[in-house]
C-alpha positions as CSV (number, residue, x, y, z in Angstrom):
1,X,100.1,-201.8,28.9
2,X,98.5,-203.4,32.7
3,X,99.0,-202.4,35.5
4,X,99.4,-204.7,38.5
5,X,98.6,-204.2,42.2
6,X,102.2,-204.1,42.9
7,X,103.0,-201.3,40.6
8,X,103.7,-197.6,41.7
9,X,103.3,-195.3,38.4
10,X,105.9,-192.7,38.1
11,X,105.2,-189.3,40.2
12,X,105.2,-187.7,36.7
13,X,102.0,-190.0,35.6
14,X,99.7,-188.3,37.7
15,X,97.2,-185.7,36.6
16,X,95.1,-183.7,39.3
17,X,91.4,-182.9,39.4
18,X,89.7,-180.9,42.1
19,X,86.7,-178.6,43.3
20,X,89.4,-175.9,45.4
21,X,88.2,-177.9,48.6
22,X,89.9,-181.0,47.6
23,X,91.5,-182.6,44.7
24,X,92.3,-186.1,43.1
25,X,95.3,-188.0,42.0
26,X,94.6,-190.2,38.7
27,X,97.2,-192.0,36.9
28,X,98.0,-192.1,33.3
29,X,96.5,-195.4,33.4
30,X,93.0,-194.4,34.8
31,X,93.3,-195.3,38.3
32,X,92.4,-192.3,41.0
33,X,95.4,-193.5,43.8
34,X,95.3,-190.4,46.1
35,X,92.0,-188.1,47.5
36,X,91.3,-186.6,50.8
37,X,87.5,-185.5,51.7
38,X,86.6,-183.4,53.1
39,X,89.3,-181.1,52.6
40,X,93.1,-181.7,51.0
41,X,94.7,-182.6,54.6
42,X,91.9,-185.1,55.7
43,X,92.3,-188.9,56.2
44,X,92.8,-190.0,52.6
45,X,89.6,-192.3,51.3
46,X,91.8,-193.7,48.2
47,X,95.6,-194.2,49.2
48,X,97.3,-196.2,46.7
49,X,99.8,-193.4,45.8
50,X,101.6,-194.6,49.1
51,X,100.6,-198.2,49.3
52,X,99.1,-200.4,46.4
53,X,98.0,-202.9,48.2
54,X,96.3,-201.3,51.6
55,X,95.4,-197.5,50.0
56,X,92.6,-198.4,47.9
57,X,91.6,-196.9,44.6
58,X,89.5,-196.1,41.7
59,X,90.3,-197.6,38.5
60,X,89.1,-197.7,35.6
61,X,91.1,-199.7,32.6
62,X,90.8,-201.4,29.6
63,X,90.6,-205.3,29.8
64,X,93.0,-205.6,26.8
65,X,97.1,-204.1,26.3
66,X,96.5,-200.3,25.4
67,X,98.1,-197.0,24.6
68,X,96.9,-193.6,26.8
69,X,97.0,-190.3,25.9
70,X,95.6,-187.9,27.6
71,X,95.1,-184.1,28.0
72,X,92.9,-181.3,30.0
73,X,89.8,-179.9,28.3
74,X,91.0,-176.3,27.4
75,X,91.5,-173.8,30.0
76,X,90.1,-175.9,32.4
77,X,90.8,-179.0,35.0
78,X,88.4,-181.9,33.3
79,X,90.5,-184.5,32.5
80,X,90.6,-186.5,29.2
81,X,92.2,-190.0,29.1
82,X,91.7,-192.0,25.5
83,X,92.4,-195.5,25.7
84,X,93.5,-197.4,22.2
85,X,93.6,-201.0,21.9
86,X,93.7,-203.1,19.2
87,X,89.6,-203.4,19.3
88,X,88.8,-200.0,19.9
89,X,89.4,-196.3,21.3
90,X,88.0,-194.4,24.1
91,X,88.1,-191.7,26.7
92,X,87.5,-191.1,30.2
93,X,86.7,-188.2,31.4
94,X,87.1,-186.8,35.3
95,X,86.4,-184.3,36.9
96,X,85.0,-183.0,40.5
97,X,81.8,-180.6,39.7
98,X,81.6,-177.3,42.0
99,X,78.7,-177.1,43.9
100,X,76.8,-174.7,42.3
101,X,73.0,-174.6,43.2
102,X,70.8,-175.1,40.0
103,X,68.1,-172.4,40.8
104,X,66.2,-172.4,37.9
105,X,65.8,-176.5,38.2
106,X,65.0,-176.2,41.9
107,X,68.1,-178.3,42.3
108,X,70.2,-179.1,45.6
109,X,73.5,-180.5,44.6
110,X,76.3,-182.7,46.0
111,X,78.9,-181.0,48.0
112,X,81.8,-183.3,47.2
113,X,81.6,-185.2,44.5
114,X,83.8,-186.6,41.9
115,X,82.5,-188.2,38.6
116,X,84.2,-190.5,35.8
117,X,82.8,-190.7,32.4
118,X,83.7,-193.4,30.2
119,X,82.8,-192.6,26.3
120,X,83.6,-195.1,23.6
121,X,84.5,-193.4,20.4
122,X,85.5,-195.9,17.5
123,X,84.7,-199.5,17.6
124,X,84.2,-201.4,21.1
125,X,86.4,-201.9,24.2
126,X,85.9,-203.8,27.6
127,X,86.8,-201.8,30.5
128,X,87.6,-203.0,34.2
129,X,86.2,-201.1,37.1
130,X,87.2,-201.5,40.4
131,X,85.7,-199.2,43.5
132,X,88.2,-199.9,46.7
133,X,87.8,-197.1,49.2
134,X,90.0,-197.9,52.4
135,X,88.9,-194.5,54.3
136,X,91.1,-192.9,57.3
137,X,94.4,-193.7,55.6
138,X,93.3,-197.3,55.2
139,X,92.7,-198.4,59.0
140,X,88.7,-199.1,58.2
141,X,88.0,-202.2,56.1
142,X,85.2,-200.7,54.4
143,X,81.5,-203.0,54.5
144,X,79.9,-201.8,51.3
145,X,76.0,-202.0,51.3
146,X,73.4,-202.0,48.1
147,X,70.8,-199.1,48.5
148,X,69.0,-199.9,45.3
149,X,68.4,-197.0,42.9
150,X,70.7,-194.5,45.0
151,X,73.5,-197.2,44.1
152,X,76.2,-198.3,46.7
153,X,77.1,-197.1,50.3
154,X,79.0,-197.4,52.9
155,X,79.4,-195.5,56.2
156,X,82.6,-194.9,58.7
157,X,82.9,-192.5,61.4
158,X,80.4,-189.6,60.8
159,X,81.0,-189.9,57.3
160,X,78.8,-191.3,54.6
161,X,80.6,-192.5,51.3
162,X,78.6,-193.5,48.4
163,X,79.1,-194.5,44.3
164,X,76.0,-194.5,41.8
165,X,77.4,-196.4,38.2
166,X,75.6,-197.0,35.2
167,X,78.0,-199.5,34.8
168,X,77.0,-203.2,36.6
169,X,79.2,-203.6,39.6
170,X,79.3,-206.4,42.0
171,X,80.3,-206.5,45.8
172,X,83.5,-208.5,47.1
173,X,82.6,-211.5,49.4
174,X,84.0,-209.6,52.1
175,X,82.0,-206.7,51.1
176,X,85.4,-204.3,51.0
177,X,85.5,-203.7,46.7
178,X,83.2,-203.4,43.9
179,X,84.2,-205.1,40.1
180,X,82.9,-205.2,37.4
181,X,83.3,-204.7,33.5
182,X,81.7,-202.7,30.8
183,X,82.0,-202.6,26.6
184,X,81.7,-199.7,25.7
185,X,80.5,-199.2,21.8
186,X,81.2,-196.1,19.9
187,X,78.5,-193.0,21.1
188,X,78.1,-195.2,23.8
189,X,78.3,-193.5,27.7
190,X,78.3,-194.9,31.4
191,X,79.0,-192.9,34.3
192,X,80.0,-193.3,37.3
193,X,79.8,-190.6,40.3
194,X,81.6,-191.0,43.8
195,X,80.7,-188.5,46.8
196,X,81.1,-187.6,50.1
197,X,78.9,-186.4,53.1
198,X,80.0,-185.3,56.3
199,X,77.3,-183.2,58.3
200,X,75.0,-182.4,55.2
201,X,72.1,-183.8,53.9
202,X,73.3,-186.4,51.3
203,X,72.0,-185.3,47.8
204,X,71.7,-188.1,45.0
205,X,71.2,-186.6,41.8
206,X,70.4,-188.8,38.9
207,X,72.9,-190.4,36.7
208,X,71.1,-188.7,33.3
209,X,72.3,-185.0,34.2
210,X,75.7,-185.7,34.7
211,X,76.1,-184.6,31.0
212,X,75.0,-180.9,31.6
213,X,76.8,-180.8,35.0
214,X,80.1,-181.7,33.1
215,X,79.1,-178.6,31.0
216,X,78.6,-176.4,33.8
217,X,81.9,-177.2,35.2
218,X,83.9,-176.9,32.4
219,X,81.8,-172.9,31.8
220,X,82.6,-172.2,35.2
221,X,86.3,-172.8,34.4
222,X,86.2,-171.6,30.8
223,X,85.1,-168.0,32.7
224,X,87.2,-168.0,35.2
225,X,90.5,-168.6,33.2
226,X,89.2,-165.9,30.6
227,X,89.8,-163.3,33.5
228,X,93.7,-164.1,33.0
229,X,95.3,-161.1,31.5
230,X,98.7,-162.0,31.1
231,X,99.2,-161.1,27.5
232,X,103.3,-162.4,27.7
233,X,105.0,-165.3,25.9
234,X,104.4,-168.9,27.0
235,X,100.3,-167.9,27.8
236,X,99.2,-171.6,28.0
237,X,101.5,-172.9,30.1
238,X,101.1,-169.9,33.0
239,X,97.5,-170.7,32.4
240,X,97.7,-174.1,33.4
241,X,100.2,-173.0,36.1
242,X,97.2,-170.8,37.3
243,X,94.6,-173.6,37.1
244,X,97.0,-175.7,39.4
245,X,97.3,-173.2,42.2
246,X,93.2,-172.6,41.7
247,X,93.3,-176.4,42.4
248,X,95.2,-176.2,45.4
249,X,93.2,-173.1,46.6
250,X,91.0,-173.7,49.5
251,X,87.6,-171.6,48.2
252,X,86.0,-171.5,51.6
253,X,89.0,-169.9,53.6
254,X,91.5,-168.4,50.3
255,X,94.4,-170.2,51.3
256,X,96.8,-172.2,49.5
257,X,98.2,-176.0,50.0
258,X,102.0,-176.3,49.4
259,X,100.9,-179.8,47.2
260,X,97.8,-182.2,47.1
261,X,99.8,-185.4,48.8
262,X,101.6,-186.2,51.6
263,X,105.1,-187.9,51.5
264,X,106.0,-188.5,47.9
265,X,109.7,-189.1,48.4
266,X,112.5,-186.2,48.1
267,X,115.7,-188.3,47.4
268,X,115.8,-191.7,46.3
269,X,119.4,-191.8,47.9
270,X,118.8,-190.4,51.7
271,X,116.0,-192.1,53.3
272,X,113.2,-190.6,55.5
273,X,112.8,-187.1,53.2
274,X,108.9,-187.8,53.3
275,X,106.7,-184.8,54.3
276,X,103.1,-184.2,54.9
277,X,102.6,-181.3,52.3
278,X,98.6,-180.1,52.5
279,X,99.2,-177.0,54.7
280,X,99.7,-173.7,53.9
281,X,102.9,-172.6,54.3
282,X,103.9,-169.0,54.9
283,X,106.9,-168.8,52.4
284,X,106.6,-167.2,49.1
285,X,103.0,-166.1,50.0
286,X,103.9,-162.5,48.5
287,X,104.9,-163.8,45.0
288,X,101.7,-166.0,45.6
289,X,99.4,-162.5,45.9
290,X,101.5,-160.8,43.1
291,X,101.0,-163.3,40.7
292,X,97.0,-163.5,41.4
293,X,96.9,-159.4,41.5
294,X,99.3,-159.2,38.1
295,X,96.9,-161.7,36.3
296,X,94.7,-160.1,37.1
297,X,92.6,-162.6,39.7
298,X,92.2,-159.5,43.0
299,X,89.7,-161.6,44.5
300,X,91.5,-164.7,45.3
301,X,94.6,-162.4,46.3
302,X,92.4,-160.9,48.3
303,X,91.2,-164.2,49.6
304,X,94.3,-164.9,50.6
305,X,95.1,-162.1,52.6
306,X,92.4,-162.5,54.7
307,X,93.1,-166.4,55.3
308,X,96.9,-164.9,55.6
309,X,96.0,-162.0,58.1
310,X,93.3,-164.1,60.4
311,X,96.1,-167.4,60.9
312,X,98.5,-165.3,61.4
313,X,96.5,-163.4,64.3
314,X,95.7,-166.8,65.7
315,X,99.2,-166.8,66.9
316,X,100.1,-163.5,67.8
317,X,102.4,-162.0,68.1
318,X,104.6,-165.3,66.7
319,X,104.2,-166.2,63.1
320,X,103.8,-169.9,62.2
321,X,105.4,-171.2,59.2
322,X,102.4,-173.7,58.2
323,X,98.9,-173.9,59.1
324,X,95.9,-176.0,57.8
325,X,93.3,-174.5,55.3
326,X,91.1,-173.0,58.0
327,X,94.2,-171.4,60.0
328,X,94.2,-174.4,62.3
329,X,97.4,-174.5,64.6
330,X,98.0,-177.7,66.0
331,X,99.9,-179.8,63.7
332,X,100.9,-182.7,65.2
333,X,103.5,-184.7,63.2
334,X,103.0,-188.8,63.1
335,X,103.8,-191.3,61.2
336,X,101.5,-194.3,59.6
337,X,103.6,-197.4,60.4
338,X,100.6,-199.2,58.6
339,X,101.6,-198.1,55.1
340,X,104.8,-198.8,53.4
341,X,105.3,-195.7,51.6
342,X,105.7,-194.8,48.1
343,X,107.9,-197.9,46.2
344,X,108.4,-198.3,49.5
345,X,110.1,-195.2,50.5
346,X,108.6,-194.2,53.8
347,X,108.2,-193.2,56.6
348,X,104.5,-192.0,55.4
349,X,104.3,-189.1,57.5
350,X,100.5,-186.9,58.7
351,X,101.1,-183.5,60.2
352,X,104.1,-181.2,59.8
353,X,106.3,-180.3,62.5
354,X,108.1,-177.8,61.0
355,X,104.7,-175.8,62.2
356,X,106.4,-175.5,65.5
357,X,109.6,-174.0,63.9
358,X,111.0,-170.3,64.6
359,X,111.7,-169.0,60.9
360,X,111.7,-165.2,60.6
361,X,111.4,-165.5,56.6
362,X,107.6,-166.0,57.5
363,X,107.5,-162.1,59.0
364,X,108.3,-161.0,55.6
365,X,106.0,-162.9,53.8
366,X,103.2,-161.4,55.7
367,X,104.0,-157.6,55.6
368,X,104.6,-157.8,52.2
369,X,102.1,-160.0,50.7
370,X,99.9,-156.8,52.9
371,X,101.9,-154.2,51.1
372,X,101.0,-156.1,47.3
373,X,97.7,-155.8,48.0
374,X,98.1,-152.4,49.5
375,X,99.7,-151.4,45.9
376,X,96.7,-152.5,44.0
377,X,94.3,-150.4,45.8
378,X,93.9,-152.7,49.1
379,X,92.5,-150.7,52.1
380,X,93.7,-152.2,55.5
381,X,91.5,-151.9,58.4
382,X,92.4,-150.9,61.7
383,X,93.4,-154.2,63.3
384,X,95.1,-154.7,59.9
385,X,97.5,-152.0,60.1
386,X,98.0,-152.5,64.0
387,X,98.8,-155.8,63.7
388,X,101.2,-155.4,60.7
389,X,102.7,-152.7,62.9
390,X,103.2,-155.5,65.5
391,X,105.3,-157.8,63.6
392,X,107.4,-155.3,62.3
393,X,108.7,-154.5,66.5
394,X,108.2,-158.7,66.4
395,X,110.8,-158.5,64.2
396,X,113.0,-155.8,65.9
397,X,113.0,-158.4,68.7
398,X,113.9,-161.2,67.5
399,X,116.1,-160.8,63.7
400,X,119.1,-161.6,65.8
401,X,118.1,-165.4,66.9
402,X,119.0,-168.0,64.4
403,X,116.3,-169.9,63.0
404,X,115.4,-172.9,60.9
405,X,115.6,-170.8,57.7
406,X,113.4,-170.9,54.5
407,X,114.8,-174.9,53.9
408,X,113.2,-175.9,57.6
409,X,116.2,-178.0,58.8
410,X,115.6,-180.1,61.8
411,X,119.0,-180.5,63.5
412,X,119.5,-176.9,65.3
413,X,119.0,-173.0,64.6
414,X,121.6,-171.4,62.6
415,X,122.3,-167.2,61.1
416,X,120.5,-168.0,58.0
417,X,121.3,-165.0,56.0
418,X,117.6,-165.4,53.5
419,X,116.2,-164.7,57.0
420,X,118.2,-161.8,57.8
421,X,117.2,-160.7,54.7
422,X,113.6,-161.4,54.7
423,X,113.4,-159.6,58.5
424,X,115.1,-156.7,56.4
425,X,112.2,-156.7,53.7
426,X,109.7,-156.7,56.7
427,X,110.9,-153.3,57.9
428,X,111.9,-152.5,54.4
429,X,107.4,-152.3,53.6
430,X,106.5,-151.3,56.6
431,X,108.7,-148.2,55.9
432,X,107.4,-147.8,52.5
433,X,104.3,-148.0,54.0
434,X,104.2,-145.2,56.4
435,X,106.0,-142.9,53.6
436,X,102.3,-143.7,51.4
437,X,100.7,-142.6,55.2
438,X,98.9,-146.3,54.7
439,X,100.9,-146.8,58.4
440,X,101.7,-144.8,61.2
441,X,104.0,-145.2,63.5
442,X,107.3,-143.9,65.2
443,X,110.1,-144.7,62.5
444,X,112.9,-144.5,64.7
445,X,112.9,-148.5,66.1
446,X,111.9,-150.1,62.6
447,X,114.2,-148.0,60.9
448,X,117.5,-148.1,62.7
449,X,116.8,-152.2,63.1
450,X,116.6,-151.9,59.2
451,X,119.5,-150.1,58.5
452,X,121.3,-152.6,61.6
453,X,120.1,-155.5,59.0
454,X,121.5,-154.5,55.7
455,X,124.8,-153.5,57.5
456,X,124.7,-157.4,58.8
457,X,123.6,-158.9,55.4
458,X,126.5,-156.9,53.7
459,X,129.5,-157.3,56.1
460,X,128.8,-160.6,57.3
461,X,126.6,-162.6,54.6
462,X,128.6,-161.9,51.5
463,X,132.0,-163.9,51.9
464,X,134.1,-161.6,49.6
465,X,137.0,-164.8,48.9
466,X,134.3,-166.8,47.7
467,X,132.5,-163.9,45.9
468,X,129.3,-164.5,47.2
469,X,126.2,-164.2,49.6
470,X,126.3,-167.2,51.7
471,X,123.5,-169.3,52.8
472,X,124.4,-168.9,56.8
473,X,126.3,-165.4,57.9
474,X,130.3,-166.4,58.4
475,X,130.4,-169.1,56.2
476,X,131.0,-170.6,52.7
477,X,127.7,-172.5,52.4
478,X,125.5,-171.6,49.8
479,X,121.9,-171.0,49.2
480,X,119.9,-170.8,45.6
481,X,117.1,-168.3,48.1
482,X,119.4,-165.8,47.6
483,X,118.6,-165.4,44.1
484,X,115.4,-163.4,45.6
485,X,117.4,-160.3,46.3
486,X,116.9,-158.6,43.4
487,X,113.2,-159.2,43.4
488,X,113.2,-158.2,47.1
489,X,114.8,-154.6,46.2
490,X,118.2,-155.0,48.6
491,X,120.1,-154.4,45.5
492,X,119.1,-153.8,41.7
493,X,119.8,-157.3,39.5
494,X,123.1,-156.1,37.7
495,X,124.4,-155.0,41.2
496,X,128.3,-156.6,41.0
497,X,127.4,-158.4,44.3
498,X,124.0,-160.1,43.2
499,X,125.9,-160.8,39.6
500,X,129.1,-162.5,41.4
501,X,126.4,-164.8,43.5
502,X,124.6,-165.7,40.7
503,X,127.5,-167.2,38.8
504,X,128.9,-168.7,41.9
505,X,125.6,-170.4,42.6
506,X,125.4,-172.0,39.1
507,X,129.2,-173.2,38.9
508,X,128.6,-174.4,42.4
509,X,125.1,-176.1,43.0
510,X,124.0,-177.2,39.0
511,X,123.8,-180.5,38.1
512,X,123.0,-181.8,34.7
513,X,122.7,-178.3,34.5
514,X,119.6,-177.9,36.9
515,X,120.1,-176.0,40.1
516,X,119.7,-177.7,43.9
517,X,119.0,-175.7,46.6
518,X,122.4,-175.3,49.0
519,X,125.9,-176.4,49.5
520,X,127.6,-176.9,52.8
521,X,128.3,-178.1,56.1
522,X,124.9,-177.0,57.5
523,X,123.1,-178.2,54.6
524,X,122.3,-182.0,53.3
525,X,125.4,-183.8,51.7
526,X,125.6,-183.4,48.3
527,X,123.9,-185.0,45.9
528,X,121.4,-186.6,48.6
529,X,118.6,-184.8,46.4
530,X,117.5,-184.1,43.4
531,X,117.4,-180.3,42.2
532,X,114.4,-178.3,43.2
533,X,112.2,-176.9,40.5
534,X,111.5,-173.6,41.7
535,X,115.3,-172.4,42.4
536,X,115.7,-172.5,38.8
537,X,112.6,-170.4,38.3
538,X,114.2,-168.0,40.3
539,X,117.3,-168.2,38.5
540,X,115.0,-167.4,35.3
541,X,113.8,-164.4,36.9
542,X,116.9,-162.8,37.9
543,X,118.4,-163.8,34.8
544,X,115.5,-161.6,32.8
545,X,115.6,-158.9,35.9
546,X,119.3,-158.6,34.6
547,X,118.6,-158.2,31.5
548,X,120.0,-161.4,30.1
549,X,116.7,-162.1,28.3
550,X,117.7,-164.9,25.6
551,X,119.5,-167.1,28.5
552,X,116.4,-166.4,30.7
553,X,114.0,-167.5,27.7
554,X,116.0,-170.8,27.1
555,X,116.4,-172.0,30.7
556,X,112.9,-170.8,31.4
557,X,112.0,-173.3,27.9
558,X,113.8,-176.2,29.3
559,X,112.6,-175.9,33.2
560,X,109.0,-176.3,31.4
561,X,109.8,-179.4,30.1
562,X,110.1,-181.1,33.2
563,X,106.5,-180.5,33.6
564,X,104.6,-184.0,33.2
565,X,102.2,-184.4,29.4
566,X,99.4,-182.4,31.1
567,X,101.7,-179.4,32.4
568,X,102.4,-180.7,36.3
569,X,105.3,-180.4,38.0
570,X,106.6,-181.8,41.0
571,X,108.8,-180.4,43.9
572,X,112.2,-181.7,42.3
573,X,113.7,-183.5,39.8
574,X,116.2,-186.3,39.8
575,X,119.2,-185.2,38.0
576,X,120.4,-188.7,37.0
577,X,117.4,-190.4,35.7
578,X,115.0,-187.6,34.7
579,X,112.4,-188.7,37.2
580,X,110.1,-186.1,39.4
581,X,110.3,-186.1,42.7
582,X,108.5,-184.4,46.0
583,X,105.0,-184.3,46.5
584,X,102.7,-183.0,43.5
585,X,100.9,-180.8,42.1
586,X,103.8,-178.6,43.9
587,X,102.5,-174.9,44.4
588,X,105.6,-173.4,45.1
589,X,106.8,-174.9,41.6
590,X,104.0,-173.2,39.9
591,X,104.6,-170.3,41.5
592,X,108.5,-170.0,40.4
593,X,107.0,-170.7,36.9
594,X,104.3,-167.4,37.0
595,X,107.1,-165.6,38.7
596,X,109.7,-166.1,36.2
597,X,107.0,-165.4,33.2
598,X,106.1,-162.3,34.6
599,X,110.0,-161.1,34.5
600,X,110.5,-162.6,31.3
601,X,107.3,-160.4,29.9
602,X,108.3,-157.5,31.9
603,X,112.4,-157.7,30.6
604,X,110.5,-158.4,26.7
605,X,108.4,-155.3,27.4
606,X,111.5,-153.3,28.3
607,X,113.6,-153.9,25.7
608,X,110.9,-153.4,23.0
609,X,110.1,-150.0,24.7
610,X,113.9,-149.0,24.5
611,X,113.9,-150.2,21.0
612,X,110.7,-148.5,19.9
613,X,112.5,-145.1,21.2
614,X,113.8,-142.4,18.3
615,X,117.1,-142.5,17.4
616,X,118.2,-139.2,18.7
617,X,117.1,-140.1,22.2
618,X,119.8,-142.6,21.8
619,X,123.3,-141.6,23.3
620,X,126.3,-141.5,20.9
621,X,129.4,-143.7,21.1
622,X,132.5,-142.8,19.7
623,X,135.2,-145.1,19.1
């Protein structure tokens, strides 16, 4: 197998590394086509994901046809890639070390740094190594300088990017690449370590410790994936779920990127479904918190309330639907007319402006990603509760203007009814709340505009000839978020209602036996995308919620093979060819996967506890 310059690798061939401040996109065939420093929504430094020629990468490839395999060291990110060709076999290993001060060695460390090991293991084979940064999303021809022992530099902006190789390297004429070639004999190791400063001192550690930092990093994850107490079927691959939201977790701030990568197309049939995906969105933020509390990881649920709780007060008394890792408001939506896209699917698109968007799902997001945390022993502070307090009469104001909705259209505001329902879950908490006397407040407002909301939902969101909740109130269209109701508590799972919509959302949105997300004439036309991953999580859940555990554990089975060979999935999958689609790693993918786990384990749980119970207990049926 070779790769040329022209070739785009599938979405499914990329593998992520990352430090939770940013994170790296590295092909099955060893070349690192996507990273961001300093953080996951800065200018990209290598961009190849979404041009080959103008992005610039970091490969590294054997000279000869091969074979790849590859894998993640266990319970961890490092990433193992073993090359095979008809000479010789061996590995690369990458991975982004955390900057952990050595004490005891008196050691400062890099900040942001990523490092690729290349170890031959059986007989010899020649690798190619090519170094082609094209910072700030390719508009700065790079001029690459020599700096002697501290390797190669090169400087843009306020920035300082530098690589250190034990591997011979030699500068392009026009001073933009480095090349060079290695063999590489069994036992035999070179290194080669890339990093990043931006207002720091610049730290250049040699090349001889690399093999101890590797170990550090891969303790560091080692301990932090043995805090995981999920003790429920399918325990690897929620773990590696886990690891991939860790990835995408900001560690300086606690929040969360929807995916590492910007404009990875959604449909391969409608053009122009190309968004900039490394912000934090709002949406699904409670299941984000529950899953973190429920495995058993408080502190980054924790983490993530605070990030949750300051953004949100940033634009008080509204509720954005997206903000940037440090709560950061202003984002400005462009597009990079410079790049053709990826395969040439563009526009390639920096900012989101769905950030400007009215959605009232976000208000219930917040209040009860609160209330989670309140659950497991949370104490809110004074501005905490008052603010909470504030969106619930936010909400009282303004449940009956339409809205984008959960799906962020961009043609006009509609009566989505997953917003209605979402206002409802607001008030719903903020109830529950005051009954635990976490809250106080006069109940009359909140709850009347409660009561006023499940009336709505009821009488005009479930269309009773079509047998259903619909996706906007009035109408026949359809929406796989309404799968949530059961796990929102607006009715119980084997309520007639959520049953009926169920069965009417698989008969009418699967294909190839894979939900998409909604159905009619204020939705995309059909079969313009491919179907997204996490609505069939969802489906999992309520299918174990319902108690229809052996159907939940085969769906659940078959949605995790559409993970990639090293467990990542994407936002959606094309229903005719297989292929992933949407930008990757996606969180709200992993998410739906830990969700639906969880219900699985819980429904297992149940059923062996109604088993385990004595016979008499039992109630007799005559016939």
């Amino acid at each position: 197998m070779t790769v040329s310059e022209e070739t785009y690798p599938p979405i499914s061939d990329y593998a992520i590394v990352g430090d939770c401040r940013s994170a790296a996109l590295i092909s099955r065939e060893g070349s690192l086509d996507w990273l961001c420093w300093p953080h996951f929504s800065s200018p990209s430094i290598f961009g190849a994901l979404l041009d080959a020629q103008a992005g610039g990468r970091f490969r590294i490839q054997p000279v000869e046809p091969f074979t790849a395999t590859r894998r993640y060291l266990e319970c961890t990110p490092i990433l193992e890639t073993t090359f095979v060709t008809s000479t010789g076999k061996a590995r690369v290993l990458d991975f982004m070390p955390l900057p952990l001060d050595d004490t005891r060695q008196g050691l400062m460390v890099p900040q942001r740094e990523l490092i690729r090991v290349i170890e031959g293991l059986e007989g010899s084979l020649e690798c190619d190594v090519r170094w082609q940064p094209r910072p700030d999303y390719g508009r700065w021809l790079p001029r690459i300088q020599a700096r002697g022992r501290l390797g190669w530099v090169l400087s843009f902006h306020n920035a300082l990017l530098g690589l250190q190789s034990t591997v011979p390297l030699e500068r392009a004429p026009d001073g933009a690449h480095l090349h060079g070639r290695v063999v590489v004999q069994a036992g035999q190791r070179e290194v080669l370590a890339c990093h990043f400063v931006q207002g720091e001192p610049a730290v250049f550690l040699p090349l001889s410790l690399t093999w101890s930092r590797l170990e550090a990093t891969r303790a560091w994850w080692e301990s932090w994936s043995q805090t995981c107490t999920y003790q429920g079927p399918y325990g690897e691959v929620v773990l590696r779920s886990l690891l991939t939201l860790k990835l995408l977790t900001h560690c300086l701030s606690g929040s969360i990127v929807a995916a590492a990568t910007t404009s990875l197309p959604e449909s391969w049939r409608l053009p122009g479904l190309t968004w900039d995906y490394r912000y934090c969105w709002l949406r699904d933020a409670a299941m984000t918190v529950r899953s973190f509390l429920t495995l058993g990881y408080r502190a980054e649920a924790e983490a993530f309330l605070d990030w949750l709780l300051h953004a949100t007060a940033l634009t008080h008394p509204r509720v954005q639907v997206c903000y940037d890792v440090y709560g950061e408001t202003h984002l400005p939506e462009y597009e990079l007319s410079h790049w053709r896209g990826y395969r040439g699917q563009g526009p390639v698109r920096i900012g989101n402006a769905a950030s400007r968007q009215h959605q009232l799902d976000a208000y219930g997001e917040v209040v009860l990603a609160a209330y989670e945390c309140v659950q497991h022993g949370r104490l809110l502070s004074r501005a905490e509760r008052r603010f909470l307090i504030e969106l619930g009469h936010e909400v009282c104001r303004r449940w009956t203007e339409p809205d984008y909705g959960l799906w962020e259209f961009r043609d006009e505001p509609r009566h989505y009814t997953y917003s209605k329902l979402m206002s409802w879950v607001a008030l719903d908490r903020l109830l529950a709340m005051r009954t635990q006397g976490v809250l106080s407040f006069p109940a009359e407002r909140i709850a009347g505009t409660h009561a006023l909301l499940r009336e709505v939902i009821e009488h005009r969101g479930f269309n009773n000839a079509l047998g259903a909740y619909t996706g906007v109130l009035d109408t026949h269209d359809l929406d796989a978020g309404l799968l949530l109701m059961a796990r929102y508590g607006f009715h119980p799972a084997t309520h007639p209602r959520l049953r009926s919509t169920a069965a009417v959302l698989r008969r009418e949105l699967a294909e190839k036996d894979l939900l998409t997300r909604y159905k009619g004439e204020a939705f995309c036309a059909p079969g313009s995308e491919g179907a997204f991953i996490i609505c069939n999580f969802w489906e999992v859940e309520y299918l174990a919620q319902q108690g229809a555990g052996d159907l939940a554990r085969t769906r659940f089975a078959d949605l995790c093979a559409l993970a990639n060979d090293v467990g990542i999935l994407a936002e959606e999958v094309d229903t005719v060819t297989g292929e992933a689609m949407g930008n990757v790693p996606q969180a709200f993918s992993h998410i739906g996967l830990i969700a639906a786990a969880l219900a699985l384990a819980e429904q297992a749980a149940k059923a062996s506890s109604v088993s385990a119970e004595p016979a008499s207990s039992m109630p007799l049926i005559h016939s």
